[in-house]
VOKERO-572123 format. One line per field, with one value per residue (C-alpha): x, y, z. Coordinates in steps of 0.001 Angstrom, whole numbers. Each point is the difference from the previous one (the first is absolute). Example, Ala and Ser with C-alpha at 12.3 -4.5 7.8 and 13.67 -1.06 7.14 Angstrom:
VOKERO-572123
east: [12300, 1370]
north: [-4500, 3440]
up: [7800, -660]
This chain:
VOKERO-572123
east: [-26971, 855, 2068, -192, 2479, 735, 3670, 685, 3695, -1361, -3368, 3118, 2110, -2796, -988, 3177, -323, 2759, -211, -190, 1735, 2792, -864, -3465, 268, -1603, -1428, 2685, -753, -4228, 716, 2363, -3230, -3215, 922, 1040, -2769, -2617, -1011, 1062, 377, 631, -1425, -37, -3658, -2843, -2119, 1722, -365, -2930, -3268, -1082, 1847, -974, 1895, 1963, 2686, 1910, 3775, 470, 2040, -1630, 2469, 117, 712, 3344, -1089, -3679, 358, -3401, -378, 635, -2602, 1213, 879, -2984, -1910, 1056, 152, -3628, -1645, 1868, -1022, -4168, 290, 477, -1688, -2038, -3525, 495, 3754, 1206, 2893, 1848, 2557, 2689, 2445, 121, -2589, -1575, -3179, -2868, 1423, -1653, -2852, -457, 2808, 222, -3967, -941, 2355, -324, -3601, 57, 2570, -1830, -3217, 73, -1331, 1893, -1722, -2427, 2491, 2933, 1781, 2873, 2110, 3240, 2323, 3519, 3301, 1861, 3014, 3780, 2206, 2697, -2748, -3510, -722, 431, -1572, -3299, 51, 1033, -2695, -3369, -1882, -2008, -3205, -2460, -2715, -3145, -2330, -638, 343, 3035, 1827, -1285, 1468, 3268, 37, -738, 2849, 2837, -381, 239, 2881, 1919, 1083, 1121, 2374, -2000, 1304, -1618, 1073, -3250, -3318, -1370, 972, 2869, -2078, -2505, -1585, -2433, 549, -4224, 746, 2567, 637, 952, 2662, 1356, 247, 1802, 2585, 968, -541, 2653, 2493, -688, 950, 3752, 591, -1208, 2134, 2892, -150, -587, 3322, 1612, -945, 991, 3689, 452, -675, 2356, 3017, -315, 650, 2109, -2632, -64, -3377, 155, 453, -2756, -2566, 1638, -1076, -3544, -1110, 892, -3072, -3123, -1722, 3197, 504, 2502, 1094, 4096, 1116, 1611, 1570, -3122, -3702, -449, -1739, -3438, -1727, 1130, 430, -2536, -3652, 281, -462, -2866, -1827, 907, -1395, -3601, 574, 1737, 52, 2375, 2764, 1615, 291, 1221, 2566, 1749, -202, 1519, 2575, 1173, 837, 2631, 2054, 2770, 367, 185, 3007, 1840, 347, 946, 2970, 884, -202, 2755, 2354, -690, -341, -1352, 1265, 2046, 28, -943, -2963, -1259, -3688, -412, -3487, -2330, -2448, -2778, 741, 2376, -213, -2622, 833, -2406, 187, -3294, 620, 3214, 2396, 2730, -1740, -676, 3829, 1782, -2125, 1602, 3406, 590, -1464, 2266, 3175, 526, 1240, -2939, 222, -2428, 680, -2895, 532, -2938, 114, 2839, 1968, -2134, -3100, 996, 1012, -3365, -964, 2575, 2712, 3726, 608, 1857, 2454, 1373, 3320, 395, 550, -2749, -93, -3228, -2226, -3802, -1971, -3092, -1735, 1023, 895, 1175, 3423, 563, 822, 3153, 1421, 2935, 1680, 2904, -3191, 518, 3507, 55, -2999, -72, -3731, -2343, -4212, -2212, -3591, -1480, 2178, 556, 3816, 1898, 2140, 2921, 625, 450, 2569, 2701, -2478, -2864, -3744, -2985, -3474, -3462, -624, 3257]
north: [30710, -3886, -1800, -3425, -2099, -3957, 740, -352, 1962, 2732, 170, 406, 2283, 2801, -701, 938, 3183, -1107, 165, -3542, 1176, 2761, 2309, 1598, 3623, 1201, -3467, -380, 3875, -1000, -3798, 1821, 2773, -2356, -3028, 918, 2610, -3021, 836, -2782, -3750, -3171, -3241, -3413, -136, 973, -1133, 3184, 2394, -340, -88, 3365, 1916, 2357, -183, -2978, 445, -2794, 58, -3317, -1121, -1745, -2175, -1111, -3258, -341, -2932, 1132, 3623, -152, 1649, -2129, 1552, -2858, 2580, 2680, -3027, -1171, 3810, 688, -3124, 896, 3494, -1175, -2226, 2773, 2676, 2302, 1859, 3577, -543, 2051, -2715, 960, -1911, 1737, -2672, 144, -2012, -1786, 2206, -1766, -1502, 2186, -357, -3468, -1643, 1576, 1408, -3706, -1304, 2356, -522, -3725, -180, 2468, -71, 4132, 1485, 2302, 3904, -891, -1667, 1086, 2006, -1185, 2022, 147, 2526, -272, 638, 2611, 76, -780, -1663, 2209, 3206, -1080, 2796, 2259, -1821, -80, 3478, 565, -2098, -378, -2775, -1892, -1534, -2696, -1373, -2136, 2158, 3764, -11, -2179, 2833, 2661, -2151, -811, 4051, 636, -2210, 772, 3964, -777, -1941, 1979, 3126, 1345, 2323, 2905, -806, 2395, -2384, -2445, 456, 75, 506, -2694, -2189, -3038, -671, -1734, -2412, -958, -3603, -2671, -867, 3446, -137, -3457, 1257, 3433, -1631, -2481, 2035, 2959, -2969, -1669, 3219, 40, -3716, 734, 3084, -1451, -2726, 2381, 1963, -3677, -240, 3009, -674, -3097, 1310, 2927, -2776, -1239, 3131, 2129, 1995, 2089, -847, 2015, 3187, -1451, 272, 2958, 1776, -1684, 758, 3703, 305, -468, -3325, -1971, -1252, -3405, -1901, -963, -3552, -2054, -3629, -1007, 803, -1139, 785, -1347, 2534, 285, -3313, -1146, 1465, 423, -4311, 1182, 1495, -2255, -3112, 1960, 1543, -2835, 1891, 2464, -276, 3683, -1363, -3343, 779, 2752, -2088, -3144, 2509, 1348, -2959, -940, 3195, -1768, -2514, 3023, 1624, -3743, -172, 3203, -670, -3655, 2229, 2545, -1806, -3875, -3558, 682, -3313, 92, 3950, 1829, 1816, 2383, 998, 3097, 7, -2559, 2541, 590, 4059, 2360, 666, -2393, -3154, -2750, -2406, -613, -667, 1293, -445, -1502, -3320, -514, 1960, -2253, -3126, 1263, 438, -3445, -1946, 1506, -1656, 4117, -304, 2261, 2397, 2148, 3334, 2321, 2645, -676, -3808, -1862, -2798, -2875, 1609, 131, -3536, -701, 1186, -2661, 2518, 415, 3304, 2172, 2185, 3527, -65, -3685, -490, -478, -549, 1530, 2287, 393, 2802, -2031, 2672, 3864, 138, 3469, -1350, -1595, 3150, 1062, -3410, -672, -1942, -72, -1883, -2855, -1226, -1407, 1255, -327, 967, 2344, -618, 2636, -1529, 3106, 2681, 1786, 256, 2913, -1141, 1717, -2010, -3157, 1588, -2841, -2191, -1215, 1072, -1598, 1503, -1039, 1955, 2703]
up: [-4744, -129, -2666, -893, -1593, -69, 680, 3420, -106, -1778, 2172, 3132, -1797, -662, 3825, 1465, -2588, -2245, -3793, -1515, -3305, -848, -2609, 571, 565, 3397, 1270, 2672, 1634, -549, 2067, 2868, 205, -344, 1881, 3279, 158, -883, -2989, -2008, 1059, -1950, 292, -1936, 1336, -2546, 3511, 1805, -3074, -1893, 1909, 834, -2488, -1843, -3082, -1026, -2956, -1530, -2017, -63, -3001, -2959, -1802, -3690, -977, -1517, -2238, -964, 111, 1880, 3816, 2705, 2787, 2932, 2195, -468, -267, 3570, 1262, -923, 1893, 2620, 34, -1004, 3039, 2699, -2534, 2408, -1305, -1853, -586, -3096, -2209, -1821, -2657, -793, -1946, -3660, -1639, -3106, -1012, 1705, 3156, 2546, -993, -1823, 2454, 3357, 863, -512, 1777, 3117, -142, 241, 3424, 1365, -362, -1016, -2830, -1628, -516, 2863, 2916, -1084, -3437, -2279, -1760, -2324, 552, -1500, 1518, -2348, 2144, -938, 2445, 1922, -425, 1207, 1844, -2429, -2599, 2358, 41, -3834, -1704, -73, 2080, -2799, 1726, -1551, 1408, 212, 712, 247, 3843, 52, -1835, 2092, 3131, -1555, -966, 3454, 1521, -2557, 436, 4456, -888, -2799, -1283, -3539, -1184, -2611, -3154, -2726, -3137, 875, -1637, 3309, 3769, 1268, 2710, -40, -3701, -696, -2834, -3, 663, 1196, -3589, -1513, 3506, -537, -3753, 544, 1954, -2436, -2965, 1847, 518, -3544, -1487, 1245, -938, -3601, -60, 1137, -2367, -2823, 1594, -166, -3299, -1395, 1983, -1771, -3130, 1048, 631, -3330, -2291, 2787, 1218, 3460, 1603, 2738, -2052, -2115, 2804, 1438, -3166, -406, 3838, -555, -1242, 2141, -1966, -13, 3593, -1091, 2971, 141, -1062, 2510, 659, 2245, 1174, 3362, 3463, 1220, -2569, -3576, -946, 1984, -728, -3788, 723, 2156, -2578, -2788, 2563, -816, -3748, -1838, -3688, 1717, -2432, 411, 3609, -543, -2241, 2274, 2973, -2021, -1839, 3286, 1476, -2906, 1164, 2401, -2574, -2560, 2143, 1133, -3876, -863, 2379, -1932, -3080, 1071, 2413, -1733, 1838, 3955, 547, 3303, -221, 3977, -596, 2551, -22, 2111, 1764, 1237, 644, -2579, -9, 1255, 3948, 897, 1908, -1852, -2761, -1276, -3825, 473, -3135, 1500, 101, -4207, 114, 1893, -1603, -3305, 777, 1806, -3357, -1715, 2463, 1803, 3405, 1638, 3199, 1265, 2020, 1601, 2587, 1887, 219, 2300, -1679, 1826, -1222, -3713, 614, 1394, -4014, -1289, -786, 497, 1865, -1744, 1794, -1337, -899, -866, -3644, -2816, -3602, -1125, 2167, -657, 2012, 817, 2849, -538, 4216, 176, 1313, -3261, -1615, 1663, -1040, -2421, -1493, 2707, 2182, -2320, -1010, -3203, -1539, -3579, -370, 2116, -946, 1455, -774, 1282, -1545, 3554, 306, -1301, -2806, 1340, 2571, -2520, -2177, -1081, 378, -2713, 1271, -1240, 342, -1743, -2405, -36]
């Protein structure tokens, strides 16, 4: 097996069988076992790694424009000529990044066809297959959910069945309609559909959850025992509020979709509503500890979730934006991030034990629970914007949550 990335460092790091990125459960035991036995090798070379396969599958990220909203495909642009131009006869590809229904086949078989020279169902077969996988668990998440399949023709998805069942296996799980393994969706579309419409789904519901919390703050309402009691019951299945939605997923695709269904307001409004939620919390703290105006305001987490080192879309960014216009004195603190990395971000490291005015719990790192308020001399105000801590610990001090 051969991996190709532009990134030189990383390309070296999986090489000398060392993990390029802390976190993922079991990839640092797989590199130590496949790579000095030969059975994985990276390369910045499509020339070295593509002719002669026989299956070619593709994760490289497809960006949305922060201005338009609308995908940005440079880099899967620039990945799939590269790929078309060494493309070898009866080689099974297969896309796996996220994508606007339509692109496989209306974007990518054209594209392939016209570098090189191939025709697609004859020379060669495209497919879409999503990744379903969270980061810090992949391997179990292969083996948990199904592997959704779409293709172009009837014997492109009996070659892309073929390849994912040598490569995969699933756990039985009796609560699906059918056996856990390869499905097949009947075409790209209905794949490039499921995966947006399964991601969609949890932005909507946790904008509804951020509505409902807001609502909850005004007449001095519990949420969380709100949608305790609702999801007792199986048709209720409410998602939990929370200062941020962020990672390369969430707040990602729902744009996706809307770049190719334009009258989807449901979606549009979530997405927009969730984004408001840092500024939500930043004034929630104004309205119970007054002026921020030269107040020290530690944001805990530059991560976009507990326990993963990343910060795609990660809250601390619109957090931080809001505290310094209104005059706070901002510091950052993550457990996973060194001080000249946060500073990398534009942040003030924040040190524990070093005083603080206001606290807001940005990523739910597991670490952040055992904290107190003897962590931060001074505090007059302790934020959780994702209602993780045990309020315990904060007693003598006031704790904010959304929605409690």
């Amino acid at each position: 097996m051969i991996g190709v990335d532009v990134n030189q460092a990383l390309v070296d790091c999986i090489n000398r069988a060392e993990e390029p990125f802390p976190g993922e459960d079991g990839l640092a035991e797989k590199l130590a076992e496949q790579v000095p036995a030969g059975m994985l090798r990276a390369t910045t070379n499509y020339a070295d790694a593509i002719p002669n396969a026989d299956a070619v599958v593709l994760v490289v990220p497809l960006l949305v424009d922060e201005q338009s909203g609308e995908p940005d495909f440079a880099w899967m642009d620039s990945a799939t000529r590269s790929l078309a131009e060494h493309l070898s006869p009866g080689t099974l590809v297969s896309y796996e990044t996220t994508l606007p229904v339509g692109t496989t086949r209306n974007r990518w078989k054209p594209l392939i066809e016209d570098i090189s020279g191939l025709r697609e169902g004859r020379d060669f077969h495209l497919v879409f297959s999503p990744e379903r996988v969270l980061t810090g668990r992949v391997y179990a998440d292969l083996k948990k959910y199904p592997k959704l399949v779409g293709g172009l023709s009837a014997e492109g998805i009996r070659r892309a069945t073929e390849f994912y069942e040598a490569v995969l296996t699933f756990d039985p799980r009796d609560d699906l309609p059918r056996p856990n393994g390869v499905w097949d969706m009947g075409s790209a579309e209905a794949a490039e559909m499921a995966k947006l419409a399964e991601t969609t789904y949890r932005d909507v519901n946790i904008g509804l959850a951020n509505q409902f919390a807001r609502y909850s703050d005004t007449v001095g309402i519990d949420v969380y025992r709100v949608i305790e009691a609702c999801n007792s019951q199986p048709f209720s299945h409410i998602h939990r509020p929370g200062i941020a939605v962020g990672g390369h997923c969430i707040p990602v695709y729902p744009r996706l979709y809307l770049s190719t269904d334009p009258d989807a307001d449901i979606v549009r409004t979530a997405r927009a509503y969730n984004t408001t939620m840092p500024e939500y919390l930043v004034e929630r703290v104004e309205q119970t500890i007054g002026d921020l105006q030269g107040q020290s305001v530690v944001v805990l987490g530059a991560s976009y979730r507990g326990g993963v080192k990343e910060t795609a879309v990660s809250g601390v960014f619109p957090t931080v934006a809001a505290l310094v216009a209104r005059g706070a004195r901002v510091s950052v603190h993550d457990p996973l991030f060194s001080d000249a990395e946060l500073a990398g971000f534009g942040f003030s490291a924040h040190a524990l034990g070093d005083p603080a005015d206001v606290v807001i719990l940005q990523a739910d790192h597991a670490e952040y629970c055992e904290l107190s308020p003897a962590d931060f001399p001074g505090i007059k105000l302790f934020a959780d914007g994702r209602n993780v801590t045990p309020p315990e610990n904060w007693i003598g001090v006031p704790r904010i949550v959304i929605g409690g």
